[in-house]
PDB file as gemmi writes it, atoms N, CA and C in Angstrom:
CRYST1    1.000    1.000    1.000  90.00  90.00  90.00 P 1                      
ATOM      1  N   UNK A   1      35.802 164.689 -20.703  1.00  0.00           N  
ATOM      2  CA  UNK A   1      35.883 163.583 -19.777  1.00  0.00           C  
ATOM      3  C   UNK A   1      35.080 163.918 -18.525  1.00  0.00           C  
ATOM      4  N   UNK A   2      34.393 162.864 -18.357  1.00  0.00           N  
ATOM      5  CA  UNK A   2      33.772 162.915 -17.228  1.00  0.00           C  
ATOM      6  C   UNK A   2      34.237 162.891 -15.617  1.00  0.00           C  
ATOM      7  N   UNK A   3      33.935 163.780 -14.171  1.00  0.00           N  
ATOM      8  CA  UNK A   3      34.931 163.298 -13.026  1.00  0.00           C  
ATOM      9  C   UNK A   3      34.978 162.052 -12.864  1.00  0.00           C  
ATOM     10  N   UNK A   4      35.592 161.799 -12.308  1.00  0.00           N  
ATOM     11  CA  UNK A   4      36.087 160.041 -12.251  1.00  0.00           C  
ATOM     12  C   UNK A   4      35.266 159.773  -9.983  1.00  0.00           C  
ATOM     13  N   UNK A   5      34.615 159.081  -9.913  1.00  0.00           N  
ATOM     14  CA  UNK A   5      34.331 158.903  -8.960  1.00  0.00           C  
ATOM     15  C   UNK A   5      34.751 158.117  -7.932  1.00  0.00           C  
ATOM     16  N   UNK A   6      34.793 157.444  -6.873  1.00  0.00           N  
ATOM     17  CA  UNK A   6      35.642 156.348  -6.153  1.00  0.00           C  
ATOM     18  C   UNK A   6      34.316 155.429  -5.514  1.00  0.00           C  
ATOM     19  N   UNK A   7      34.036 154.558  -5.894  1.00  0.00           N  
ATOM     20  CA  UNK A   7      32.919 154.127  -5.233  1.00  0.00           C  
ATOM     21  C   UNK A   7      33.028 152.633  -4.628  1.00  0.00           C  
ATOM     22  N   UNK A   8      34.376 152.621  -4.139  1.00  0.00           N  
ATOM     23  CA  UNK A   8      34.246 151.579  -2.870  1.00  0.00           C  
ATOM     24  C   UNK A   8      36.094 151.871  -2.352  1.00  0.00           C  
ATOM     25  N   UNK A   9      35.802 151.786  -0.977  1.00  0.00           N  
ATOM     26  CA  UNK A   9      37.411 151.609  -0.364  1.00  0.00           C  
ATOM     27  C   UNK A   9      37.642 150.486   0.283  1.00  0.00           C  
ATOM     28  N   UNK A  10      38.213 150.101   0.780  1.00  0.00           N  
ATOM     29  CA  UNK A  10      38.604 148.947   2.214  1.00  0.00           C  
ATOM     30  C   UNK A  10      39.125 149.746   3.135  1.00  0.00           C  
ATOM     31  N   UNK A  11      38.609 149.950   4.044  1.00  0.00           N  
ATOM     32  CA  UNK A  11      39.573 150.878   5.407  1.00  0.00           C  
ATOM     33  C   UNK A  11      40.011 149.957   5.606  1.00  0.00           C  
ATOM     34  N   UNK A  12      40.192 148.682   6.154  1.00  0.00           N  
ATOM     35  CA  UNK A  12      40.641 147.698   6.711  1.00  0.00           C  
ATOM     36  C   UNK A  12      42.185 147.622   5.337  1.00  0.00           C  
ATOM     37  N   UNK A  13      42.415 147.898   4.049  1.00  0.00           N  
ATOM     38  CA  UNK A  13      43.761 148.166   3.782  1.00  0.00           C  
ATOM     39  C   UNK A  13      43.884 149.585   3.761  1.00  0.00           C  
ATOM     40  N   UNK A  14      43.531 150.468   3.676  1.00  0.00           N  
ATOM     41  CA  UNK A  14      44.483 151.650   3.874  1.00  0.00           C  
ATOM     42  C   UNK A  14      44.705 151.990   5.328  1.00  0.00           C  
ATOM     43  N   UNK A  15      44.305 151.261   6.339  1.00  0.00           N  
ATOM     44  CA  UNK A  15      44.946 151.244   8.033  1.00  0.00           C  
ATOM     45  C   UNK A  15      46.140 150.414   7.620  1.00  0.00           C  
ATOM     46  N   UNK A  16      45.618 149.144   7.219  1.00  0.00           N  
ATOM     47  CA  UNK A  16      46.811 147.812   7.754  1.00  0.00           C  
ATOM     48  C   UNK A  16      47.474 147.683   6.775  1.00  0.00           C  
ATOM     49  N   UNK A  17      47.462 148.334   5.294  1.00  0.00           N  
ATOM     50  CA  UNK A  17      48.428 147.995   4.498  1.00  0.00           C  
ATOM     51  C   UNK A  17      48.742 148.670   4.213  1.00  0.00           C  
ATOM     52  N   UNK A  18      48.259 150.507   3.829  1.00  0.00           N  
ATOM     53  CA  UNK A  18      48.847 151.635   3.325  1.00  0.00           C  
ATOM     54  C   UNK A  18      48.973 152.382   4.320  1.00  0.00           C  
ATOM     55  N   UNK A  19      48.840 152.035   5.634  1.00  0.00           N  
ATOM     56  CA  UNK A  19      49.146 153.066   6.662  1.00  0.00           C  
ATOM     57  C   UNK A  19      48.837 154.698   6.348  1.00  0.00           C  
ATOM     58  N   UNK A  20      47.123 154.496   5.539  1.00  0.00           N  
ATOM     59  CA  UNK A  20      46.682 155.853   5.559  1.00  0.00           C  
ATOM     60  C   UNK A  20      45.671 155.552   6.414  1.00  0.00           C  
ATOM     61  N   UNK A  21      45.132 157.182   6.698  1.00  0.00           N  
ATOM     62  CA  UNK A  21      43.751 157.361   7.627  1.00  0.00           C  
ATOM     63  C   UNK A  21      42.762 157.196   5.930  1.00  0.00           C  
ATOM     64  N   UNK A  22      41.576 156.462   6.125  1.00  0.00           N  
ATOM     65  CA  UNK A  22      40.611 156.665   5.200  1.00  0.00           C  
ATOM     66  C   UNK A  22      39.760 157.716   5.153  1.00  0.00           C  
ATOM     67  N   UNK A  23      40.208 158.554   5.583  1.00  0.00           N  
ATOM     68  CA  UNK A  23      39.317 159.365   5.342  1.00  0.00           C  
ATOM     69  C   UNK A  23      40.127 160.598   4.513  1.00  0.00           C  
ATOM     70  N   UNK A  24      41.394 159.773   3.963  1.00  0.00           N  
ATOM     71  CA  UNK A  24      41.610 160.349   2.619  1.00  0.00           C  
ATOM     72  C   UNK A  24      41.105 160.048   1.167  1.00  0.00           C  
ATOM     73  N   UNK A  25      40.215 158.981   1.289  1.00  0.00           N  
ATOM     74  CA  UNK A  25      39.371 158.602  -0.171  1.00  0.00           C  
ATOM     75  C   UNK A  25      38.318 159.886  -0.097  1.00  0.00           C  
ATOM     76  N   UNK A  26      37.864 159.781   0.612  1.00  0.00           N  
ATOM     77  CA  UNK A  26      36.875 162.020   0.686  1.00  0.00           C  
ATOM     78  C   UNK A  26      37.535 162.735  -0.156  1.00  0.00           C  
ATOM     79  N   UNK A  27      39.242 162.409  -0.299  1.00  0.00           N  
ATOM     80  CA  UNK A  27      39.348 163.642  -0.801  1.00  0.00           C  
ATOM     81  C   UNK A  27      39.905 163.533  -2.855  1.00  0.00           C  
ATOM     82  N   UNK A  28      39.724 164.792  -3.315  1.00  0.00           N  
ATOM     83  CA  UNK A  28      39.401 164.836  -4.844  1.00  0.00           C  
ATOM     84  C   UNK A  28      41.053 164.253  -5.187  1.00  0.00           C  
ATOM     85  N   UNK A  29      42.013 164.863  -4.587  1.00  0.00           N  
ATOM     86  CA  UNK A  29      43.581 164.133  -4.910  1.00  0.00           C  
ATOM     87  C   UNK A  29      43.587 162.709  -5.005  1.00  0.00           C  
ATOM     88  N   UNK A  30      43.134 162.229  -3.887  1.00  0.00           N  
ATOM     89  CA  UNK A  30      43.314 160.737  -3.619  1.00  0.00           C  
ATOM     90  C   UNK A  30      42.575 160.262  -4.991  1.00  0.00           C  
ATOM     91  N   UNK A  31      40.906 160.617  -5.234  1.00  0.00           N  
ATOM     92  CA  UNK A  31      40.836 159.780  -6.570  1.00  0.00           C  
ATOM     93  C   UNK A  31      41.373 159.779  -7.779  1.00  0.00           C  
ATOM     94  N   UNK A  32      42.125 161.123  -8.087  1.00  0.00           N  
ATOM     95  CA  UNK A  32      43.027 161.402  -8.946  1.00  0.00           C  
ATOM     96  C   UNK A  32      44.200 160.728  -8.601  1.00  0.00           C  
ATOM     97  N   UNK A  33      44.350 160.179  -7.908  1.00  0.00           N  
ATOM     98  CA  UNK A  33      46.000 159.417  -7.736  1.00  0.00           C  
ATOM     99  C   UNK A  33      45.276 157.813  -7.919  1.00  0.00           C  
ATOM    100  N   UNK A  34      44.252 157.490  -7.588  1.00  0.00           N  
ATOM    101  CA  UNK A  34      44.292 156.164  -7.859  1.00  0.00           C  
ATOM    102  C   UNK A  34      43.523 155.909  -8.888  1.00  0.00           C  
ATOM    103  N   UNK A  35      43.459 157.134  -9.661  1.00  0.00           N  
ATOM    104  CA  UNK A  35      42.682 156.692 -11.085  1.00  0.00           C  
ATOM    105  C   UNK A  35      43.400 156.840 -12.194  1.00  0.00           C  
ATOM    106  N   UNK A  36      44.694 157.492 -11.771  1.00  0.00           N  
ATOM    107  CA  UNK A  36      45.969 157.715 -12.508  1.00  0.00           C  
ATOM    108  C   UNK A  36      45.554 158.870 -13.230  1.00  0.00           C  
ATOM    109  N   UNK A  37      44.840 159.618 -12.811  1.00  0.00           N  
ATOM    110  CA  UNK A  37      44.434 161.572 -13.141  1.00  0.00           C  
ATOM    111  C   UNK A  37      45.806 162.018 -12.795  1.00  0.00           C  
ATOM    112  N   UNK A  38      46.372 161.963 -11.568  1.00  0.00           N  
ATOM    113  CA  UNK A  38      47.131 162.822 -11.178  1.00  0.00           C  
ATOM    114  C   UNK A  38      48.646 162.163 -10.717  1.00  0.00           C  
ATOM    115  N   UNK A  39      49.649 162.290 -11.174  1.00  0.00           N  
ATOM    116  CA  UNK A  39      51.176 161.632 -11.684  1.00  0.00           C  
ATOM    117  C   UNK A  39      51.615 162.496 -10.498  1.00  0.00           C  
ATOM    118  N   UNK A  40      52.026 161.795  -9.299  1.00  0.00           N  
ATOM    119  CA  UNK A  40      52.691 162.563  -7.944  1.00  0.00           C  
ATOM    120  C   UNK A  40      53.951 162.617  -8.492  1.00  0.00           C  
ATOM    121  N   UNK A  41      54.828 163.921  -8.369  1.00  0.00           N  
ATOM    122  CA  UNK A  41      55.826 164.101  -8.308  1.00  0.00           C  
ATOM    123  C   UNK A  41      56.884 163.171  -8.416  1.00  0.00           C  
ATOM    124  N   UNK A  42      56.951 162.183  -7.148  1.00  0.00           N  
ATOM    125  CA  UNK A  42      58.181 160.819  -6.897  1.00  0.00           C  
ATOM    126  C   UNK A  42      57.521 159.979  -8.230  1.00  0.00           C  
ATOM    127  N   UNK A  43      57.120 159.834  -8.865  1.00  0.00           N  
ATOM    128  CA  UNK A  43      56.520 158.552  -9.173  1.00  0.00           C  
ATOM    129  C   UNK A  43      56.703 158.612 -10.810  1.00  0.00           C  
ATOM    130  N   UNK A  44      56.811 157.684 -11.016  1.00  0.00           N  
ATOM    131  CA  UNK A  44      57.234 157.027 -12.887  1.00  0.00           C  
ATOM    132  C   UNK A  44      55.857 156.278 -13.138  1.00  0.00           C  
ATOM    133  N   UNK A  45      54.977 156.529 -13.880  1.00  0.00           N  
ATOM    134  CA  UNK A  45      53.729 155.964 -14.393  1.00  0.00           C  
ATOM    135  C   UNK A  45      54.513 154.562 -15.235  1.00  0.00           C  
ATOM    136  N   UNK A  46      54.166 153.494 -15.796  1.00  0.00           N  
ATOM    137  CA  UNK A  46      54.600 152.719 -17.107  1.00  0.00           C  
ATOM    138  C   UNK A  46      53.423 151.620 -17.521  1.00  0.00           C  
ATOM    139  N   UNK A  47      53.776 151.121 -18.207  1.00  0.00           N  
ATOM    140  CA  UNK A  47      52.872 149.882 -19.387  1.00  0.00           C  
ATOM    141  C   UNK A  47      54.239 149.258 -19.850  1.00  0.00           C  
ATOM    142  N   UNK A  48      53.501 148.112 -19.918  1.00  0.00           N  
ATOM    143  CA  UNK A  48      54.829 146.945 -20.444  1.00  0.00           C  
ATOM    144  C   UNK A  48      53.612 146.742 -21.665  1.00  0.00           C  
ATOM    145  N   UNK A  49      54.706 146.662 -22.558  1.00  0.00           N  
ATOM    146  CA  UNK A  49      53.924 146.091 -24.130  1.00  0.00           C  
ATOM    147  C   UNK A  49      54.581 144.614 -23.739  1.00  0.00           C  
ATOM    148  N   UNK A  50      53.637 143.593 -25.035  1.00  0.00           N  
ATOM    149  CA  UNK A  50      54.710 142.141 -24.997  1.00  0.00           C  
ATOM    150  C   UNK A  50      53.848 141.994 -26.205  1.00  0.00           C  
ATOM    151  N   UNK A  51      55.205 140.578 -26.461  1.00  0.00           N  
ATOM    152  CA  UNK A  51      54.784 139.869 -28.047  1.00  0.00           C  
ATOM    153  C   UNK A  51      54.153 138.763 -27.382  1.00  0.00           C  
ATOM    154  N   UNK A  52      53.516 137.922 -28.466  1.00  0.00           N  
ATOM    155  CA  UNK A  52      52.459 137.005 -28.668  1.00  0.00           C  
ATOM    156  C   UNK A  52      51.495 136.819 -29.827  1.00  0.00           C  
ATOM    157  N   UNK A  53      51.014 135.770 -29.806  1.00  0.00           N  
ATOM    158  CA  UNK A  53      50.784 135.034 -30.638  1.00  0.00           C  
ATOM    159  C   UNK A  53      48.827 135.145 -30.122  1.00  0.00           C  
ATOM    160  N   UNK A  54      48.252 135.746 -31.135  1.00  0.00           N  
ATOM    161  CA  UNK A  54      46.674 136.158 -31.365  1.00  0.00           C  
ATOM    162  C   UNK A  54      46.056 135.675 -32.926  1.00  0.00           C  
ATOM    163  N   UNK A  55      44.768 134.865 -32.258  1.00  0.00           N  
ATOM    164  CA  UNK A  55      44.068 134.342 -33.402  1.00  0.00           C  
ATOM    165  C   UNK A  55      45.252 133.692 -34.157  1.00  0.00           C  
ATOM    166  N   UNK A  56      46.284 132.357 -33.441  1.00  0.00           N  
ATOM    167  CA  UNK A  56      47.334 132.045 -34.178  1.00  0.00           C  
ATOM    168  C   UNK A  56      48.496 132.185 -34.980  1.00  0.00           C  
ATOM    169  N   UNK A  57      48.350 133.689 -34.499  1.00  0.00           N  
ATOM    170  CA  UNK A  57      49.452 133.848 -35.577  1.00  0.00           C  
ATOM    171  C   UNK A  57      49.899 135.618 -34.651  1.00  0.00           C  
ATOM    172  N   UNK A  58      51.564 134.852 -34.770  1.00  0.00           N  
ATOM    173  CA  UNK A  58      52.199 136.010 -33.968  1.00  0.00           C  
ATOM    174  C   UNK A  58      51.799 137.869 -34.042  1.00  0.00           C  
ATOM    175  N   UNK A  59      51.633 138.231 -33.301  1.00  0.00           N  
ATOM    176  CA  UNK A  59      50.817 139.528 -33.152  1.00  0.00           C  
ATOM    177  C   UNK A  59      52.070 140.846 -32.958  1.00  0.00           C  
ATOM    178  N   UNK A  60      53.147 140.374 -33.044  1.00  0.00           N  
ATOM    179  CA  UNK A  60      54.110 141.577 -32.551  1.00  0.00           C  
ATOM    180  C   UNK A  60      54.172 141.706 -30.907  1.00  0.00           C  
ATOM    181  N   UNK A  61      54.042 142.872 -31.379  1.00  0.00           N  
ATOM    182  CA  UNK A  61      53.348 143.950 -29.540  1.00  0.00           C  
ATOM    183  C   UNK A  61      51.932 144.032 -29.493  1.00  0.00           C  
ATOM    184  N   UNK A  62      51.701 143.254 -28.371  1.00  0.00           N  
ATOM    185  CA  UNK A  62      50.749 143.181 -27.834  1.00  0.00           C  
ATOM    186  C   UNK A  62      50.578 144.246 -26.500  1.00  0.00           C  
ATOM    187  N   UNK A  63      49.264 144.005 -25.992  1.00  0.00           N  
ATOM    188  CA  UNK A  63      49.603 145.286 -24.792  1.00  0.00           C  
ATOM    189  C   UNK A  63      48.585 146.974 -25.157  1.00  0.00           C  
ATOM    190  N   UNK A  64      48.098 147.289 -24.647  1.00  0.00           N  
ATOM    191  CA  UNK A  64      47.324 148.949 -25.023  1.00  0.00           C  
ATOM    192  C   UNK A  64      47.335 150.041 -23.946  1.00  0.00           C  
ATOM    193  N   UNK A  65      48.323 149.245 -23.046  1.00  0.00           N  
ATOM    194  CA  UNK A  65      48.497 150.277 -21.609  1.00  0.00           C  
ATOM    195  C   UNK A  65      47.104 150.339 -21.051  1.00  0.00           C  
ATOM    196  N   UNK A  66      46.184 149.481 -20.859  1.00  0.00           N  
ATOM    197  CA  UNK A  66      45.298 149.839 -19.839  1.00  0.00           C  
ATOM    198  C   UNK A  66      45.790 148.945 -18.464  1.00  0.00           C  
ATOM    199  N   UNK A  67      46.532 148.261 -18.267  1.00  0.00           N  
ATOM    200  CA  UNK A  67      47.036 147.917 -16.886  1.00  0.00           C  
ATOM    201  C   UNK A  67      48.628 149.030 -16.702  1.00  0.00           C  
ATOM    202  N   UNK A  68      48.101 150.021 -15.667  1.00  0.00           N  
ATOM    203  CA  UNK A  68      49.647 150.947 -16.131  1.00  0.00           C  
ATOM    204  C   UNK A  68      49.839 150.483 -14.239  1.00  0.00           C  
ATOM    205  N   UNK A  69      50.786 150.687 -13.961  1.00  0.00           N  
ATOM    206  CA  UNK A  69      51.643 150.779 -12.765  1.00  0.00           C  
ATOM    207  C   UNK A  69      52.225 152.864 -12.456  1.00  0.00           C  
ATOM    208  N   UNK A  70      51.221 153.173 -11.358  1.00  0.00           N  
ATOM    209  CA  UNK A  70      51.236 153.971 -10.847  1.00  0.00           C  
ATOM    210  C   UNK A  70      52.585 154.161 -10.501  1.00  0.00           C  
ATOM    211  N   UNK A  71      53.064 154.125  -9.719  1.00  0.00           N  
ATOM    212  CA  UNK A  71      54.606 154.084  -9.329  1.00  0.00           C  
ATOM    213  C   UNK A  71      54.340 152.744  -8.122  1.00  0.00           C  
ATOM    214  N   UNK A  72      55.033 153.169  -6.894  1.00  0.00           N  
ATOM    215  CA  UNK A  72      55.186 152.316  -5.931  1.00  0.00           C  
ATOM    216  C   UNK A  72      54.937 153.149  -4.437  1.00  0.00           C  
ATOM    217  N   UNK A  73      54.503 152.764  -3.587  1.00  0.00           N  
ATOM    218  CA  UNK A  73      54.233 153.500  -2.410  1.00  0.00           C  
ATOM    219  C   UNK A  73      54.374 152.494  -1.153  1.00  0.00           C  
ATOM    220  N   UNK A  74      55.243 153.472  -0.739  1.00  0.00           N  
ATOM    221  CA  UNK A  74      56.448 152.891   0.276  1.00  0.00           C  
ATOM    222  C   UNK A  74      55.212 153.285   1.520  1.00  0.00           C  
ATOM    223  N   UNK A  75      55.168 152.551   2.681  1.00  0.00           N  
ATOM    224  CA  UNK A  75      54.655 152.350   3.733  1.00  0.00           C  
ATOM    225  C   UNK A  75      55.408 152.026   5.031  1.00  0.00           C  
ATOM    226  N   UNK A  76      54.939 152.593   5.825  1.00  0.00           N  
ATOM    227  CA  UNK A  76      55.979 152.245   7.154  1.00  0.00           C  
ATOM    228  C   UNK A  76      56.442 150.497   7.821  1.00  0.00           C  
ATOM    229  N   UNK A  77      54.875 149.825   7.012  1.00  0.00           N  
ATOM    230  CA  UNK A  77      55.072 148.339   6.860  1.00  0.00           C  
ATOM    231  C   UNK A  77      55.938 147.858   5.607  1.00  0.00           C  
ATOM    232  N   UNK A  78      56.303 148.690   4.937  1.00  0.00           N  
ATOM    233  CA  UNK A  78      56.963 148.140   3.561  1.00  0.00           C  
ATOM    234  C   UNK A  78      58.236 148.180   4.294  1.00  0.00           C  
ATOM    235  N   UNK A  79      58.958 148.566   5.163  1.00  0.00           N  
ATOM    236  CA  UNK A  79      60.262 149.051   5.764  1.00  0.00           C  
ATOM    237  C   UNK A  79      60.447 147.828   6.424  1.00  0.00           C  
TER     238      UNK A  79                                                      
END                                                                             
């Protein structure tokens, strides 16, 4: 596998919505946490499978886990 790179941020949300300094995307953790490389301690990774109906005709479980939910990250604005 290739490193995984970060090639765009918004400072304007990690001031006003994640109440980080940006000049934690610089660093190699941060892209491992938002590329889902690296599973922080507090945090439960998941994928929701679902049923449905593909090319007409019911499919079971649907779903391949590429939309996963990191955990949740609490902010001093989330309070």
């Amino acid at each position: 596998m290739k490193d995984v790179r970060l090639v765009a941020i918004s400072a304007d949300v990690l001031i006003n919505i994640l109440d980080m300094d940006p000049s934690i995307a610089e660093t190699k953790e941060f892209v491992d946490w938002v590329s889902g490389n690296l599973v922080l301690d507090s945090s439960i990774p998941l994928a929701h499978r679902y049923g449905g109906y593909q090319f007409g005709h019911w499919a079971y479980q649907l779903g391949d886990g590429r939309a996963i939910s990191l955990g949740e990250y609490i902010s001093r604005y989330t309070c």
